[in-house]
N, C-alpha and C positions, 0 to 999 in steps of 0.2 A: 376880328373885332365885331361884336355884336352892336348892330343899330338900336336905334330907340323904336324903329318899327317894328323891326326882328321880335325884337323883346314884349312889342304890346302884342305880336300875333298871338305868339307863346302865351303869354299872361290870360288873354281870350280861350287859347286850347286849354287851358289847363284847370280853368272854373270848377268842372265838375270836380276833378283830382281837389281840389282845395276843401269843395262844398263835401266830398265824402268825410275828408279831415277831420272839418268843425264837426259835423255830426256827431261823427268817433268821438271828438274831445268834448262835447257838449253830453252825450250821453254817460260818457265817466263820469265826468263833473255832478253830473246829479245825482246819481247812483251811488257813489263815494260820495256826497257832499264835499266835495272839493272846488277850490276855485276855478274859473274856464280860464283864469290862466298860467294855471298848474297842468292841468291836464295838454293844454296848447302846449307847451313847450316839452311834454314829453311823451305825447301821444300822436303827438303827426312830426312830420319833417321838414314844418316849415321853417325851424330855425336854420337849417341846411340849405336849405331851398334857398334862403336869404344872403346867403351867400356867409353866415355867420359861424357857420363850423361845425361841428359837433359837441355836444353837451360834455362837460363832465362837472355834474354838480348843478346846480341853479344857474339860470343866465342871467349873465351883468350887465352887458353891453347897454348900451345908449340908444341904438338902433333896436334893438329887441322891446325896451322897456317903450320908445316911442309906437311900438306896433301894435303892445300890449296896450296901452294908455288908451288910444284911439278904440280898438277892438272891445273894452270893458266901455268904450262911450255909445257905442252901438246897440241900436233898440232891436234887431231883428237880425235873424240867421241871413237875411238876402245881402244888409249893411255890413255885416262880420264876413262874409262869403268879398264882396266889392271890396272892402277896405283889403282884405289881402290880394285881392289881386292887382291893385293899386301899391302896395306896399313890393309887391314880388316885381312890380314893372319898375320900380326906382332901387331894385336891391341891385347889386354884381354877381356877376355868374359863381356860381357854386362852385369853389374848388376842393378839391380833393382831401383825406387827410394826409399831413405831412408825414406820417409815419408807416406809409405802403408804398413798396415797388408795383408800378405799373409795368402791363405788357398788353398796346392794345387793348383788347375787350374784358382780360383780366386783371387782376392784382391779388397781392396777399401784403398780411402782416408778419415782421420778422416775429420769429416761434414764442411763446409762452412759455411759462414756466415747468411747462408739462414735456415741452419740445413740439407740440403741434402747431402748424401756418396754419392758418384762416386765408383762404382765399374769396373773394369778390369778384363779380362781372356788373360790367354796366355794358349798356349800349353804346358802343363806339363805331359801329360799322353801319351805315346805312346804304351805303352805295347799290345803284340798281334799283332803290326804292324799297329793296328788301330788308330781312330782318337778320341781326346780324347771328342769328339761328341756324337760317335757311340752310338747308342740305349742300345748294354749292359755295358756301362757306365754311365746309369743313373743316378741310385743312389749312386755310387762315386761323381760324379756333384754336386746332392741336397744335401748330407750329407755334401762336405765343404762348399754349401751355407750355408747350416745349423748351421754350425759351425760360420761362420764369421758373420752371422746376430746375433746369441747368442752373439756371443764376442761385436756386437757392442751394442744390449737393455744393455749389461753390462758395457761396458765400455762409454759407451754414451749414457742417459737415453733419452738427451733431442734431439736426430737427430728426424728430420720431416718428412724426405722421404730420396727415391734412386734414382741415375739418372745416365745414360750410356748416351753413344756416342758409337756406333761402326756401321762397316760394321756386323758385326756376326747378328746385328736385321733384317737381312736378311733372314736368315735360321732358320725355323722350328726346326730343331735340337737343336738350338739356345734358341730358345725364349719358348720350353715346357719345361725350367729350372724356368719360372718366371710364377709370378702368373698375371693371363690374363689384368688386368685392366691395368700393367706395360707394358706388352708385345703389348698392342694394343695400346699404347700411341704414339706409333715411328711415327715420323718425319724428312725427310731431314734434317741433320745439317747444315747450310747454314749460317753460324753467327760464329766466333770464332773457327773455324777450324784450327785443327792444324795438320802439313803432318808431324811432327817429331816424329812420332810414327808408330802403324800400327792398328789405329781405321781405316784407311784409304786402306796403304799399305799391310795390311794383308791380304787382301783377293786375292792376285796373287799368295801366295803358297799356296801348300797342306800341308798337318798334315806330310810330312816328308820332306819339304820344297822345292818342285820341284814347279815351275812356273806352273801355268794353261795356257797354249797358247789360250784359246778359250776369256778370261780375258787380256790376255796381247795385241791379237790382236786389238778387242775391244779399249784398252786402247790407242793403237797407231791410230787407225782410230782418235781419238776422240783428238789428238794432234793436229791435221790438223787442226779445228775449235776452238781452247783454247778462254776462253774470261775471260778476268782476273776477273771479278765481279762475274765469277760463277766458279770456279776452280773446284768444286765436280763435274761439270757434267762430269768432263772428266772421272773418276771414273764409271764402270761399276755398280758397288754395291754401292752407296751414302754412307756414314757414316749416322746412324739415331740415332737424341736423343729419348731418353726414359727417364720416369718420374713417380713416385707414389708414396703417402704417404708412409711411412716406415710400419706403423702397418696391411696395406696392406698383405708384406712380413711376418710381425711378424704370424699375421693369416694363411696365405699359409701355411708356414713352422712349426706352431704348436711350437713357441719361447718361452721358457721360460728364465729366467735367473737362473743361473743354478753357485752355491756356489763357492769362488774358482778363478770365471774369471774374469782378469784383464788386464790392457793392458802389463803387464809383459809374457803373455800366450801365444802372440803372436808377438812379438817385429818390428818394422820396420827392413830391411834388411840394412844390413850396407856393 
């Protein structure tokens, strides 16, 4: 259980992360002539952050529209920057979405209509102080890959492939979790980008969620020049898709299916 100190320290680490946010959404906003709280809700991930979920569609909730109300009452980017973080210290911890198996530092969605999982990593591992990256976490890494590619030959005979989105296909560190023909697949995502997450926004902190200034400054130069038909450039690290047949992975990882697994094994997060 998180304390209420816990929560202000956090709220304090994470200023900056907020204060690049509005920028973002304050800079579409004008550029598009669009409201700042049009672009808020779907150009940063504070509705997530809020503990409120993921978008699909306009937001309704009560808790949203009280953050909005406040936020349009605010005279100055320092008062919009304060009130959210006032707002993120009285929100509930961000839970996950209810329609992915986790494993550890991964997860995926059950397959599309294509047959391809989308897989995800968040930071689950800090132990050591380290990043859950680090080289002597490797085989931590591989083994819930391992795990979650099992669960899914088993719980989904007929998926075709895997497919990512993130900034993380950036880094080495990254991408020696995957087997090479996936990893060398990345390309800019530049089509169906979404900022209400952090395939985008993640890569401004660190593994104990301090801003990188050398990424944030960057981020601010590239405000200057915004042009709404290409929104990732302003991003120092692109979001990149990645793509590969699935049996690709099944071979890597040496998959069998293995007695027992079901999608009861590993339940969506509620």
């Amino acid at each position: 259980m998180v304390t209420h100190i816990e929560r202000q320290i956090r709220s304090e680490r994470l200023r900056d992360y907020f204060d690049l946010q509005l920028r973002f959404a304050q800079t579409v906003a004008d550029i598009a002539a669009l409201p700042l709280s049009d672009t808020v809700a779907h150009y940063t991930n504070f509705h997530r952050r809020f503990g409120l979920g993921r978008l699909h569609g306009p937001p309704c909730s009560t808790e949203w529209s009280r953050y909005i109300d406040q936020l349009s009452r605010s005279q100055t980017h320092e008062q919009r920057v304060a009130w959210t973080q006032m707002f993120f210290l009285q929100s509930p911890e961000e839970s996950p979405p209810t329609n992915q198996y986790h494993f550890g530092c991964f997860s995926c969605d059950p397959p599309n209509e294509a047959g391809f999982v989308r897989i995800h990593f968040s930071n689950q591992d800090n132990s050591g102080g380290t990043s859950s990256l680090k080289y002597t976490k490797i085989e931590s890494r591989k083994r819930e890959l391992r795990d979650m590619l099992t669960f899914i030959k088993s719980a989904y005979p007929s998926a075709e492939g895997v497919r990512g989105g993130s900034w993380l296909y950036h880094l080495q560190a990254y991408r020696r979790l995957f087997p090479t023909p996936y990893a060398e697949s990345r390309t800019i995502l530049k089509q169906g980008i979404r900022f209400d997450g952090t395939s985008s926004w993640g890569q401004f902190l660190d593994h104990q969620e301090h801003i990188k200034p050398n990424l944030r400054d960057l981020f601010l130069q590239n405000l200057n020049h915004l042009d709404m038909d290409h929104l990732w450039q302003a991003f120092p690290l692109p979001a990149l898709a990645t793509r590969a047949p699935i049996h690709v992975f099944y071979e890597f990882y040496n998959v069998d299916v293995l007695p027992g697994i079901d999608d009861a094994s590993h339940p969506a997060s509620s």
